[in-house]
N, CA, C and O atoms as a CHARMM CRD file, in Angstrom:
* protein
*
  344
    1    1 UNK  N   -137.46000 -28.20700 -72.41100 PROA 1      0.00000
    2    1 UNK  CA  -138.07700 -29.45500 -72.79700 PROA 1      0.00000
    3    1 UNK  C   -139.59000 -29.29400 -72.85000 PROA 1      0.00000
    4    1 UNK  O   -140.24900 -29.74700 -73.78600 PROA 1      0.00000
    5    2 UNK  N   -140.13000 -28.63300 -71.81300 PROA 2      0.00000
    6    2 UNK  CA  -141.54700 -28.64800 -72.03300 PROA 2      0.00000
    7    2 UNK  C   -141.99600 -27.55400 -73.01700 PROA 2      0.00000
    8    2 UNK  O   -143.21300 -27.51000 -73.20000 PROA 2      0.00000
    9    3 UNK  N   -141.22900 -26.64800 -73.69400 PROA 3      0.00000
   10    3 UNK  CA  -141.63900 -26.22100 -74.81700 PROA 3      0.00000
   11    3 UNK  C   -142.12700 -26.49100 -75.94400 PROA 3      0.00000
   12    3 UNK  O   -143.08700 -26.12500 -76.62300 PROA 3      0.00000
   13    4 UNK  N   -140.90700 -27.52200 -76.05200 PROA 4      0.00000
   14    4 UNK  CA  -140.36300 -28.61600 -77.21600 PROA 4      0.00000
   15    4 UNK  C   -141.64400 -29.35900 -76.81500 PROA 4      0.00000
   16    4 UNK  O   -142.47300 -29.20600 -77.71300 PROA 4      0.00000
   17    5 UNK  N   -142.13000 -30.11800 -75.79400 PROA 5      0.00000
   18    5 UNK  CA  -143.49800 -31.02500 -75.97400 PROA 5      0.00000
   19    5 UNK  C   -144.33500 -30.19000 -76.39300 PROA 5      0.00000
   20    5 UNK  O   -144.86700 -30.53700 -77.44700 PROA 5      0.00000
   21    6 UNK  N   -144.73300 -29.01400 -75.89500 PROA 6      0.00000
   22    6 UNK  CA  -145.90800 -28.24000 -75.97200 PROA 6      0.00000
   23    6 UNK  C   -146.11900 -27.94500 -77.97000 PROA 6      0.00000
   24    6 UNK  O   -147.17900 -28.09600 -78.57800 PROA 6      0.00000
   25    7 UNK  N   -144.96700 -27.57700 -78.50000 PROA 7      0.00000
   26    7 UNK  CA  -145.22800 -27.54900 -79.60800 PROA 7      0.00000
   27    7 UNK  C   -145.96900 -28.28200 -80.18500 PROA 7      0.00000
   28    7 UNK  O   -147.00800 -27.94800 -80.75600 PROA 7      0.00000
   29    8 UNK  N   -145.14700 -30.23400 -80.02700 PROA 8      0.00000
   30    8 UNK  CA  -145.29300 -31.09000 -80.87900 PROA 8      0.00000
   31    8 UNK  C   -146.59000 -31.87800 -80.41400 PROA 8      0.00000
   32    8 UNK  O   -146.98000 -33.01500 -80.68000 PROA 8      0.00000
   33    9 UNK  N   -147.05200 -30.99400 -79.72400 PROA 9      0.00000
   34    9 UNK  CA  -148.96200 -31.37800 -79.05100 PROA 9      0.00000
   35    9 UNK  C   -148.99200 -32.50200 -78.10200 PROA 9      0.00000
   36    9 UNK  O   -150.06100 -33.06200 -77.85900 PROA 9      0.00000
   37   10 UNK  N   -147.67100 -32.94200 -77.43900 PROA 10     0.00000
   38   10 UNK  CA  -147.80900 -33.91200 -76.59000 PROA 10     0.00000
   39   10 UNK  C   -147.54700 -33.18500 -75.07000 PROA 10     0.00000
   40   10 UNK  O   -147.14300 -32.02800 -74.95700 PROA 10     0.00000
   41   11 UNK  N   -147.71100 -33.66500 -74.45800 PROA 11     0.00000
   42   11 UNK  CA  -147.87000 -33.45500 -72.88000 PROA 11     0.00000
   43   11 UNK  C   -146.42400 -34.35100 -71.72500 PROA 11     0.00000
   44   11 UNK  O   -146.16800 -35.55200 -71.63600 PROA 11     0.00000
   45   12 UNK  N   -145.85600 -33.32500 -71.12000 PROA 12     0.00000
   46   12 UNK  CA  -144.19800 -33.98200 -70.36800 PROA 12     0.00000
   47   12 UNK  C   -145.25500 -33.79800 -68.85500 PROA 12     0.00000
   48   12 UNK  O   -145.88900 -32.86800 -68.35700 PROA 12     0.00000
   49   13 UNK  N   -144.95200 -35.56600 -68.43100 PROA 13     0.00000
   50   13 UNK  CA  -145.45400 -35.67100 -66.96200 PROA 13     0.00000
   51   13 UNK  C   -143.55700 -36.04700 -66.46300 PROA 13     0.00000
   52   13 UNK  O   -142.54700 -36.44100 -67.04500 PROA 13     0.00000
   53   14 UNK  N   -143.94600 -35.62500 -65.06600 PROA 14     0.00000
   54   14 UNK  CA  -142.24000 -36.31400 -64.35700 PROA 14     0.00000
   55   14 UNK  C   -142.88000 -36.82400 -63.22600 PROA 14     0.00000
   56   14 UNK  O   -144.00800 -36.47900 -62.87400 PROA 14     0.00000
   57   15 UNK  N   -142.10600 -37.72400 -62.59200 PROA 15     0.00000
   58   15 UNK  CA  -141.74600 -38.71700 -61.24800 PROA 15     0.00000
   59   15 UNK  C   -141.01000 -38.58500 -61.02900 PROA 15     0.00000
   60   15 UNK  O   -140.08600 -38.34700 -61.80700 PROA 15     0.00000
   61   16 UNK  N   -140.90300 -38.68300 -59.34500 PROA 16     0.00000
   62   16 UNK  CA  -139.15900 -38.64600 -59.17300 PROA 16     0.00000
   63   16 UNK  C   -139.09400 -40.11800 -58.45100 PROA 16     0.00000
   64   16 UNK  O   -140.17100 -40.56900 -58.06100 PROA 16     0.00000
   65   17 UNK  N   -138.01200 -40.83200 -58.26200 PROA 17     0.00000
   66   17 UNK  CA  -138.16800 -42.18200 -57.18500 PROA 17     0.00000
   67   17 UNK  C   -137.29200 -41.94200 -56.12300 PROA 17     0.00000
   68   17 UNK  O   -137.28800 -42.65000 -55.11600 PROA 17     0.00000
   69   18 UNK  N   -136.24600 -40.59500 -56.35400 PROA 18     0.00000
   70   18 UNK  CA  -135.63700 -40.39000 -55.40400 PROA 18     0.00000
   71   18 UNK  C   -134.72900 -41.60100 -54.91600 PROA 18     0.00000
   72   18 UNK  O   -134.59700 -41.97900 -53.75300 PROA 18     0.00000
   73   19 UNK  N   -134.23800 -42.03300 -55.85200 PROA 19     0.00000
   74   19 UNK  CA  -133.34600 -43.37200 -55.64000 PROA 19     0.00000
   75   19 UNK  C   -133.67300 -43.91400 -54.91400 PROA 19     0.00000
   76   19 UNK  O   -132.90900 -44.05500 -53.95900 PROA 19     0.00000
   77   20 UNK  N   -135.04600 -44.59300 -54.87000 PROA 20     0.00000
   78   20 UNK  CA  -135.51500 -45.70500 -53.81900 PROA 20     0.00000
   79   20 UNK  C   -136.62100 -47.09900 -55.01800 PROA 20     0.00000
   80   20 UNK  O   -137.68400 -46.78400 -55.55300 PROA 20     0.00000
   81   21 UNK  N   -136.17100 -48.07800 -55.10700 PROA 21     0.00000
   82   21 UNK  CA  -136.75700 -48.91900 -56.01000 PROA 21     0.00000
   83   21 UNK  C   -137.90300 -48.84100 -55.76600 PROA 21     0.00000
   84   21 UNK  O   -138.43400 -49.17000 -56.82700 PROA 21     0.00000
   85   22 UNK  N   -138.54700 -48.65800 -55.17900 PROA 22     0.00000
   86   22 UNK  CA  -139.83400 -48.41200 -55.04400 PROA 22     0.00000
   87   22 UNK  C   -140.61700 -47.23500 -55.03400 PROA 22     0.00000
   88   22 UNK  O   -141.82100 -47.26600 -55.29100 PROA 22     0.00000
   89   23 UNK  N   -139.99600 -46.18300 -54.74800 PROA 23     0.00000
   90   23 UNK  CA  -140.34500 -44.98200 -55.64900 PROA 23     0.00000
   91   23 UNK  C   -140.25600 -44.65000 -57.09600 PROA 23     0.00000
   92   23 UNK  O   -140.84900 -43.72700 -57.65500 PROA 23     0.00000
   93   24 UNK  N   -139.28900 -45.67500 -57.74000 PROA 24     0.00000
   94   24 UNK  CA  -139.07300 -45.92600 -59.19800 PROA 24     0.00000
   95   24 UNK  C   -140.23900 -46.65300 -59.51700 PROA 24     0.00000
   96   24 UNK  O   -141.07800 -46.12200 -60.24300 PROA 24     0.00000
   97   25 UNK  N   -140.33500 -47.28600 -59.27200 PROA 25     0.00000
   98   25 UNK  CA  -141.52500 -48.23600 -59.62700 PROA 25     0.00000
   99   25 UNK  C   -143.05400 -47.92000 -59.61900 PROA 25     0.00000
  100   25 UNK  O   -144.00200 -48.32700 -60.29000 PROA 25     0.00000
  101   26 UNK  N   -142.92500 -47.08700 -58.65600 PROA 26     0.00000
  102   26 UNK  CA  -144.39300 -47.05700 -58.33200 PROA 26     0.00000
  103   26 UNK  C   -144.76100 -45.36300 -59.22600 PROA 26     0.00000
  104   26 UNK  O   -145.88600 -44.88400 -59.08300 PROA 26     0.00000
  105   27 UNK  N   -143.62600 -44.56200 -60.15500 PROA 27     0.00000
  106   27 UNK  CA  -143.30500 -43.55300 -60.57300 PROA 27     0.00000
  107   27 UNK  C   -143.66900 -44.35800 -62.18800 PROA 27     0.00000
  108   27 UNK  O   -144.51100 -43.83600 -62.91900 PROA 27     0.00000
  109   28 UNK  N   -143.12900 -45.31900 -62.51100 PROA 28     0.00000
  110   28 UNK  CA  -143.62400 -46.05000 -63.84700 PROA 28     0.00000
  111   28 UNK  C   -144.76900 -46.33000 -63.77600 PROA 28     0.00000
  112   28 UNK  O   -145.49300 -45.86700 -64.65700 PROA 28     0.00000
  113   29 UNK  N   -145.38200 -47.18300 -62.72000 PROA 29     0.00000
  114   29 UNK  CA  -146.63100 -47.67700 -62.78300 PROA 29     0.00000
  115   29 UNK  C   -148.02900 -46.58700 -63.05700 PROA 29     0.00000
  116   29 UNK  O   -149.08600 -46.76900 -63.66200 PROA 29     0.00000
  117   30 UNK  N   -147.48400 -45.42200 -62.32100 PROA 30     0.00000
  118   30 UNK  CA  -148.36300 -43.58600 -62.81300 PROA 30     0.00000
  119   30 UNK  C   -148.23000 -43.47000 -64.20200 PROA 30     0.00000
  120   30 UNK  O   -149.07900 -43.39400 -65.09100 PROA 30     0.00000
  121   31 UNK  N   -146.98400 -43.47000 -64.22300 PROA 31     0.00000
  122   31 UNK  CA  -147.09400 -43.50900 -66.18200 PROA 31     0.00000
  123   31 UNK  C   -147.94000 -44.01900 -66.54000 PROA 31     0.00000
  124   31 UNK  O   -149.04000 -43.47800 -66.65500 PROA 31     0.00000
  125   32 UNK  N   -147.65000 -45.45900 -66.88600 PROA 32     0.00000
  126   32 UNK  CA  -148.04000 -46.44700 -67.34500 PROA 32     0.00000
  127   32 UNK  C   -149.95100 -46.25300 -67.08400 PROA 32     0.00000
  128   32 UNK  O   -150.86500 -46.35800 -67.90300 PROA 32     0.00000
  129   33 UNK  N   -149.97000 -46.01600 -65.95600 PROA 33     0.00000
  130   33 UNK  CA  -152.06300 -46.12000 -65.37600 PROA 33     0.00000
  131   33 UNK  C   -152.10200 -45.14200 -66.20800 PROA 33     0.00000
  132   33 UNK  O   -153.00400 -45.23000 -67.04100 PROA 33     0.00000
  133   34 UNK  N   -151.28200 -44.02900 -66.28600 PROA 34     0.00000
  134   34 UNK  CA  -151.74300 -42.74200 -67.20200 PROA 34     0.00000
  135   34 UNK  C   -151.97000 -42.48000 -68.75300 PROA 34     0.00000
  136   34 UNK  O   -152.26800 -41.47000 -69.39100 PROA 34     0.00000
  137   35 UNK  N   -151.70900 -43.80500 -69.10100 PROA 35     0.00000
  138   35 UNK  CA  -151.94700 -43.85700 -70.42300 PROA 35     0.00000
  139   35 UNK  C   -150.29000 -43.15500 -71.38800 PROA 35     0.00000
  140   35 UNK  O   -150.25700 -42.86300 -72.58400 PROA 35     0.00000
  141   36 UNK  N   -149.45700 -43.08400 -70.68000 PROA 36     0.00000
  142   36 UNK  CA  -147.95600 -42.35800 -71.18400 PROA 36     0.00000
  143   36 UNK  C   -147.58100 -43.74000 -72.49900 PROA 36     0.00000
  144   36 UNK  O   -147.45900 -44.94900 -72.30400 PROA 36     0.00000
  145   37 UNK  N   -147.49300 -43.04900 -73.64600 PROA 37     0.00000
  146   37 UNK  CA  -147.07100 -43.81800 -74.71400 PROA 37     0.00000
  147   37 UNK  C   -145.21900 -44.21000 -74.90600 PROA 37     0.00000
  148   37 UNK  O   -144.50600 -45.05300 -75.45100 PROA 37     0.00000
  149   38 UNK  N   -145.06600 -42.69700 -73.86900 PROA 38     0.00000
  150   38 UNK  CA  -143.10800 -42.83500 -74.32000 PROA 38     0.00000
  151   38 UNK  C   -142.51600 -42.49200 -72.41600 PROA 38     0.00000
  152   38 UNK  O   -142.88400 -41.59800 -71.65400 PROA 38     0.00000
  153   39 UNK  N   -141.57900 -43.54500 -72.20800 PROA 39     0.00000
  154   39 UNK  CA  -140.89200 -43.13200 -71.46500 PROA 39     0.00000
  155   39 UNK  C   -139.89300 -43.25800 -70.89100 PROA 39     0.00000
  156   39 UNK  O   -139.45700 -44.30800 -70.42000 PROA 39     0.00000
  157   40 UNK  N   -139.27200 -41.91400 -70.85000 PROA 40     0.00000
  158   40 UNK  CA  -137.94600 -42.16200 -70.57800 PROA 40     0.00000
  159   40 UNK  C   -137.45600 -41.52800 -69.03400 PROA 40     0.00000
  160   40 UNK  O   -137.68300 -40.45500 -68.47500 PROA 40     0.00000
  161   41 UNK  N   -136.48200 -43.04700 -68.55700 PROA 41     0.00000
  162   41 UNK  CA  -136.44800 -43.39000 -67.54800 PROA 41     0.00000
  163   41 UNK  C   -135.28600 -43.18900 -66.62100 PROA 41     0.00000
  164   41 UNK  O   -134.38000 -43.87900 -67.08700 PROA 41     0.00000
  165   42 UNK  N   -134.79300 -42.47000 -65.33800 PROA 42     0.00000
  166   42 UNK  CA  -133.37900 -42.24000 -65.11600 PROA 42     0.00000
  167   42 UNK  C   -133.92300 -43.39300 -63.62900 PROA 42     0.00000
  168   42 UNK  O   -134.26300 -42.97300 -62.52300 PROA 42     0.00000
  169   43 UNK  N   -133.86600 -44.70100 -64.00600 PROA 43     0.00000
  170   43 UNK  CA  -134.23100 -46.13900 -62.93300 PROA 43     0.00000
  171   43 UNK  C   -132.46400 -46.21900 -62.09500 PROA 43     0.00000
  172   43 UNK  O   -131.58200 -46.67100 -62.82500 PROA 43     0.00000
  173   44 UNK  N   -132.17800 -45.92600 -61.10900 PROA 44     0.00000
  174   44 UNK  CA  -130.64600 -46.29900 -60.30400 PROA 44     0.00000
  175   44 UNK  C   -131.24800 -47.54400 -59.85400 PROA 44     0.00000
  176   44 UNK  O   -130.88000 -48.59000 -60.38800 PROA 44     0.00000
  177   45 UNK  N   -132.24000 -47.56300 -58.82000 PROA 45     0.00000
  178   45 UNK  CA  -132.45100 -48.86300 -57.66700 PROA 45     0.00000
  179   45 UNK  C   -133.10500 -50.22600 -58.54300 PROA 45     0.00000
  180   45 UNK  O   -132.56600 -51.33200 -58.60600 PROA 45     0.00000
  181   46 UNK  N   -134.20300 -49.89200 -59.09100 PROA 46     0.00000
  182   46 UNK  CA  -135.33300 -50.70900 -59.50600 PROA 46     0.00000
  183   46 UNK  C   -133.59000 -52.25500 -60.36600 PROA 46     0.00000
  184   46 UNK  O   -132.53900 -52.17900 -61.00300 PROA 46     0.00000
  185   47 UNK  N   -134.36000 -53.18800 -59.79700 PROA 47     0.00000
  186   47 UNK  CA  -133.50700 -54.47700 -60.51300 PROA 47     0.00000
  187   47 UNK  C   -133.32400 -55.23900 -61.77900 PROA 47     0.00000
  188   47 UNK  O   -134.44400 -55.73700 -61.89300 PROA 47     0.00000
  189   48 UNK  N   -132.67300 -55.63000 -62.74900 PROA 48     0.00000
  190   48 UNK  CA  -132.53000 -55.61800 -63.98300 PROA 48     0.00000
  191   48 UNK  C   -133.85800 -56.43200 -64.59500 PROA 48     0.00000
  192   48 UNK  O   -134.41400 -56.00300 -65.60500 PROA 48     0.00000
  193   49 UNK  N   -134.25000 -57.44000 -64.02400 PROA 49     0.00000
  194   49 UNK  CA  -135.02300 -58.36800 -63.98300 PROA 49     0.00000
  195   49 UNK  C   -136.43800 -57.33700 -64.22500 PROA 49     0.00000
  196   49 UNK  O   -136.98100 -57.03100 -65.28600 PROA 49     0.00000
  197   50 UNK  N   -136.76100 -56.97400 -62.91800 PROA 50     0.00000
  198   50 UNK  CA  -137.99400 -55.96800 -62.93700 PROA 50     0.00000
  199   50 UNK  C   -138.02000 -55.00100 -64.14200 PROA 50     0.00000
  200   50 UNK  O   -138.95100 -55.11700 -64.93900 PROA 50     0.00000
  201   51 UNK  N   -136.91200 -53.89500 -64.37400 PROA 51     0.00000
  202   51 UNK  CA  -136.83600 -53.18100 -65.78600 PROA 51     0.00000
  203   51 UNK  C   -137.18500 -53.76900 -66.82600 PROA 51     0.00000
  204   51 UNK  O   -137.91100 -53.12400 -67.58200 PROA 51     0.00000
  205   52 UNK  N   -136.77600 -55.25900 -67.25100 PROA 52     0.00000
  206   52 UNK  CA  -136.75200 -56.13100 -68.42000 PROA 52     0.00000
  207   52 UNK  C   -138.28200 -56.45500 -68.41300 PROA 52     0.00000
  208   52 UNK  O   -138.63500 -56.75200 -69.55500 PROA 52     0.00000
  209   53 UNK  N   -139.32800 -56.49900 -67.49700 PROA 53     0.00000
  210   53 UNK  CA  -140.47400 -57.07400 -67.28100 PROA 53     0.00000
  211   53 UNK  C   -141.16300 -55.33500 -67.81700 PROA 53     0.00000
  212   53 UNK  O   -142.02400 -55.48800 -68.68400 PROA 53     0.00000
  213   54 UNK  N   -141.03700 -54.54600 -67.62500 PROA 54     0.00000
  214   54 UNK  CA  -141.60500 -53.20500 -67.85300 PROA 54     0.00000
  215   54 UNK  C   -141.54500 -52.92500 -69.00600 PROA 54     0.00000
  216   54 UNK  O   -142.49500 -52.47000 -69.64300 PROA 54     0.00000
  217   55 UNK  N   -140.00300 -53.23500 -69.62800 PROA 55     0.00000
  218   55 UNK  CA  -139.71600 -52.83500 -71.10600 PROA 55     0.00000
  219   55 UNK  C   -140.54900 -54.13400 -71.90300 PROA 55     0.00000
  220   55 UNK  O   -140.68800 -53.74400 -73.06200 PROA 55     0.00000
  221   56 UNK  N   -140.94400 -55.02600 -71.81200 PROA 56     0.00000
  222   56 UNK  CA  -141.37700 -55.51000 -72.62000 PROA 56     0.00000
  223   56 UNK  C   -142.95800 -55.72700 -72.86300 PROA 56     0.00000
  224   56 UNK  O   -143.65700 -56.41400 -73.60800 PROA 56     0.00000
  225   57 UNK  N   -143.20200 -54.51100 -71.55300 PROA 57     0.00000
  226   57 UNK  CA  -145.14100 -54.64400 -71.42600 PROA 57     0.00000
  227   57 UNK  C   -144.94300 -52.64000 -71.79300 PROA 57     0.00000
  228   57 UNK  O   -145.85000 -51.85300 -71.52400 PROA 57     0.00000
  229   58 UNK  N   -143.78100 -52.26500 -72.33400 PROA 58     0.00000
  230   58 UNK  CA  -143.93100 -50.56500 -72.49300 PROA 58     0.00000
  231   58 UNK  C   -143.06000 -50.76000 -73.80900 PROA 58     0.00000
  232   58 UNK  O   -141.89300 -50.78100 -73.42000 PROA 58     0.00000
  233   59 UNK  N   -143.10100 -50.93900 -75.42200 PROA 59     0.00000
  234   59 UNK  CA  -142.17100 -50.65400 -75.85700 PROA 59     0.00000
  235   59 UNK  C   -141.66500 -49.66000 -76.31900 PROA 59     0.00000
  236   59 UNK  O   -140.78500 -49.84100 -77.16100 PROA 59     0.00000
  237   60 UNK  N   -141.97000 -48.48900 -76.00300 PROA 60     0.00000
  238   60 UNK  CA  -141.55100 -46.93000 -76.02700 PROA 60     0.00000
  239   60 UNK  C   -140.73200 -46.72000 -74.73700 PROA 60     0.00000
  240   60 UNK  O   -140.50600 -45.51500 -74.61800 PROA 60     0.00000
  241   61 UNK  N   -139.99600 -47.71900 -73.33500 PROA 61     0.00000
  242   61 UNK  CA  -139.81000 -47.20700 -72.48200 PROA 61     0.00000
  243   61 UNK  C   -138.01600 -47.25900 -72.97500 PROA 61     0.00000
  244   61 UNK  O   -137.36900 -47.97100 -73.74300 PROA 61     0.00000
  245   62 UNK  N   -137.73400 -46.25200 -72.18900 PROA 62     0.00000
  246   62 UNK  CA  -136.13000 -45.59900 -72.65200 PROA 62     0.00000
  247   62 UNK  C   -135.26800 -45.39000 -71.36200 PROA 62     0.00000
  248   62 UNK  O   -135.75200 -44.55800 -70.59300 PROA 62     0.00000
  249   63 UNK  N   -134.11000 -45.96000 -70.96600 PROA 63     0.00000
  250   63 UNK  CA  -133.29600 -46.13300 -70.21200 PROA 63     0.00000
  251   63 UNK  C   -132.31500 -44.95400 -69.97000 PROA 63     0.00000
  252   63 UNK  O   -131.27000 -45.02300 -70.61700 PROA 63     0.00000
  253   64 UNK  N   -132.44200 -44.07900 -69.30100 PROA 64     0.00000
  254   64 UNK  CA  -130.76000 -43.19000 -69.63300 PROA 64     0.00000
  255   64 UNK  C   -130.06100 -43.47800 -68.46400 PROA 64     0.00000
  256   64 UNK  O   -130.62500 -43.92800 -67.46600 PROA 64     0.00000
  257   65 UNK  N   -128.64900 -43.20500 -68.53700 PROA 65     0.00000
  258   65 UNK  CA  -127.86900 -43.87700 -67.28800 PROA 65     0.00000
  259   65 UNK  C   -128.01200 -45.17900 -66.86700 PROA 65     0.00000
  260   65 UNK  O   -128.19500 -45.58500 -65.71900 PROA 65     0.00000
  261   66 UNK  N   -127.91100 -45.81900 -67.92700 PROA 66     0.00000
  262   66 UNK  CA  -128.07700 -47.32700 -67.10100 PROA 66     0.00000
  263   66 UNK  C   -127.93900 -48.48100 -68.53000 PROA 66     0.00000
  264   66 UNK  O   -128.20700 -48.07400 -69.66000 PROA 66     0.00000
  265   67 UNK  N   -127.53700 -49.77600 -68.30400 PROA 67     0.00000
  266   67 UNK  CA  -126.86400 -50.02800 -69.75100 PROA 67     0.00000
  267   67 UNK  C   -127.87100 -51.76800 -69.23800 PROA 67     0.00000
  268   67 UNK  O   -127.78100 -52.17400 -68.08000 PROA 67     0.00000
  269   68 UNK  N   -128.44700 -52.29200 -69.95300 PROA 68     0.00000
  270   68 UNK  CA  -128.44400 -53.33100 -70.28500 PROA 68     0.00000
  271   68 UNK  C   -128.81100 -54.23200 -70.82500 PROA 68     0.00000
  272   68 UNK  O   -130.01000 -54.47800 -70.68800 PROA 68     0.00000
  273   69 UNK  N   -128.29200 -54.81100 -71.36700 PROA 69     0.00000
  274   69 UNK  CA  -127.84200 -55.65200 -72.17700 PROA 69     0.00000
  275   69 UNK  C   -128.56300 -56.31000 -73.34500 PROA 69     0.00000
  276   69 UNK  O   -128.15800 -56.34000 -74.50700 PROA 69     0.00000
  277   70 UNK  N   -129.85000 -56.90900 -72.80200 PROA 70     0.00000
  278   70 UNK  CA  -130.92800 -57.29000 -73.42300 PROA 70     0.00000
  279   70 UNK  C   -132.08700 -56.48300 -74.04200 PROA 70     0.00000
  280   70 UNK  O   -132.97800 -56.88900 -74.78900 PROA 70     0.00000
  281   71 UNK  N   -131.80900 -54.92000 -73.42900 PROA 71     0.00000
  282   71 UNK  CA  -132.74800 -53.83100 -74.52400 PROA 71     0.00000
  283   71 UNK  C   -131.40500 -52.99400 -74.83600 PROA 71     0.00000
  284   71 UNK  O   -131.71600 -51.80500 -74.76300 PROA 71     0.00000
  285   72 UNK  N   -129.95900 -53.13600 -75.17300 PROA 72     0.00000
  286   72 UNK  CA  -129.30000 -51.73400 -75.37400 PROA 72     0.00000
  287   72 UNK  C   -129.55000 -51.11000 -76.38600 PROA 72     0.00000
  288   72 UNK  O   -128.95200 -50.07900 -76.69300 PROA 72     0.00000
  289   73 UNK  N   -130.82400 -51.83600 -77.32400 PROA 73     0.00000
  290   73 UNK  CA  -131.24700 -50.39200 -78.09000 PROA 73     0.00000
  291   73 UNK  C   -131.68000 -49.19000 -77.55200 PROA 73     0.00000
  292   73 UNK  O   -131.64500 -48.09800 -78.12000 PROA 73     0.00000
  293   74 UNK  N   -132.13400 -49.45300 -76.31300 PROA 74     0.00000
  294   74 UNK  CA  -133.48800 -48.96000 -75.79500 PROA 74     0.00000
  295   74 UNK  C   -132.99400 -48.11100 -74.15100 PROA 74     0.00000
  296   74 UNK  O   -133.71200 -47.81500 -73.19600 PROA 74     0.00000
  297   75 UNK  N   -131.48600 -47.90900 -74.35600 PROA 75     0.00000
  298   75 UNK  CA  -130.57400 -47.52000 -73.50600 PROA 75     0.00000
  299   75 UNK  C   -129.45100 -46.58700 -73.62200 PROA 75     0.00000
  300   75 UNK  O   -128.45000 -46.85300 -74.28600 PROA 75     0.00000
  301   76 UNK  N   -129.61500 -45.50800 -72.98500 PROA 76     0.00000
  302   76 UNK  CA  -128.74500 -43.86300 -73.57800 PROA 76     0.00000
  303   76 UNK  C   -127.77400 -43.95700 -72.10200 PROA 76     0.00000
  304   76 UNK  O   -128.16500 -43.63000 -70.98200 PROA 76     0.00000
  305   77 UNK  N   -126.37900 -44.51200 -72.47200 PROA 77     0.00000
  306   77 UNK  CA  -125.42100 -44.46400 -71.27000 PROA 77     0.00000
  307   77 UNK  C   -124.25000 -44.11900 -71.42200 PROA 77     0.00000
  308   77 UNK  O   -124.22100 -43.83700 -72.62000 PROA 77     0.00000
  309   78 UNK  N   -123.10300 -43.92200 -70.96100 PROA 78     0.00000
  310   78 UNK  CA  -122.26400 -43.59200 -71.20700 PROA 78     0.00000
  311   78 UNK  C   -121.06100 -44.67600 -70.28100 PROA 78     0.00000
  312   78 UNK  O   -121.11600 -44.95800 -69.08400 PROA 78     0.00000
  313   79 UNK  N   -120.20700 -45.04600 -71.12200 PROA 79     0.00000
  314   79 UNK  CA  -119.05400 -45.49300 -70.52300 PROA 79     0.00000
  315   79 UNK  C   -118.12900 -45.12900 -69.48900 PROA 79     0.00000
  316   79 UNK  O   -117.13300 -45.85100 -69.52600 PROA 79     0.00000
  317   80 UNK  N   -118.09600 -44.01900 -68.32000 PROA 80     0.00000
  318   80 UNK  CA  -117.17400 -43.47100 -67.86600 PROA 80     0.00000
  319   80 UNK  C   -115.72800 -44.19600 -67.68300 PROA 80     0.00000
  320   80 UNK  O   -114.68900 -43.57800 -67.91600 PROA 80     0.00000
  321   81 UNK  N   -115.73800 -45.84000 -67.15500 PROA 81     0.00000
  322   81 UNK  CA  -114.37800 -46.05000 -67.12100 PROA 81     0.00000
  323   81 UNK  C   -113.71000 -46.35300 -68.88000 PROA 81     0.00000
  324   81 UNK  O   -112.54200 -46.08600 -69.16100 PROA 81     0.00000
  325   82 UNK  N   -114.31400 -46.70800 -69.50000 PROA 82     0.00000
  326   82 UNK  CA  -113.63000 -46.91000 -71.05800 PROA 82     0.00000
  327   82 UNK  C   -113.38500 -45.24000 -71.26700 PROA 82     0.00000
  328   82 UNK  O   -112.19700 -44.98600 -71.46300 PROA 82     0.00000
  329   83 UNK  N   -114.27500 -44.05800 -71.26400 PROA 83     0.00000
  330   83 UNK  CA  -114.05800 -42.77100 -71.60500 PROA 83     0.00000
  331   83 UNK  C   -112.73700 -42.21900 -70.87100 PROA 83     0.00000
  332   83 UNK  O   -111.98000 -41.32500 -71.25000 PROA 83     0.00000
  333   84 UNK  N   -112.68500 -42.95500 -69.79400 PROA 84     0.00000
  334   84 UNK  CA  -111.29800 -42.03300 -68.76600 PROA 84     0.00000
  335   84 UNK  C   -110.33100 -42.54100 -70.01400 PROA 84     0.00000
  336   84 UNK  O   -109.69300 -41.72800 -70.68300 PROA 84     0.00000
  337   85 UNK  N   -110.29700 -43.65100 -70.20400 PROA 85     0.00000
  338   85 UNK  CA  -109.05600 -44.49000 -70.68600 PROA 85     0.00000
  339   85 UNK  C   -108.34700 -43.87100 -71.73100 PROA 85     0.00000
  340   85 UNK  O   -107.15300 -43.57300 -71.75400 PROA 85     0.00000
  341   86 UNK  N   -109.55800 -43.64200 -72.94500 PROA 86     0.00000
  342   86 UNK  CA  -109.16100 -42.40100 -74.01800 PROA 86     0.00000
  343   86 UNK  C   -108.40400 -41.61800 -74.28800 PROA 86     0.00000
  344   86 UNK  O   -108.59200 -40.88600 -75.26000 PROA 86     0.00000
């Protein structure tokens, strides 16, 4: 992955939150102070409410693992119980 940025002249920062909502959060807010135009986000703790308040002051921010509802454009998840069913 950081190849792939390095090519296309942009720059890959990471956070971790370590599954604690507040290490999530305070891991966006670095972004975000940092001037990060795109980001994509693996959020477990942080609350739907709070995400929805981020995505709409970041609109480049990107969800993986996590589904809802009101940005699922803006959300890369996967179904596991519909996929078992298959």
């Amino acid at each position: 992955v950081e190849d792939i940025t390095r090519q296309a002249g942009v720059r890959l920062m990471l956070c971790s939150g370590g599954h604690q909502a507040e290490l999530e959060k305070s891991g966006l807010d670095f972004l975000i102070n940092q001037g990060c135009e795109a980001i994509v986000a693996h959020v477990t703790r942080m609350g739907e409410e709070e995400l929805l308040r981020y995505a709409a002051h970041t609109p480049a921010l990107v969800l993986i693992n996590r589904y809802l509802p009101a940005i699922a454009n803006r959300c890369i998840w996967l179904d596991n119980a519909k996929a078992a069913q298959a």
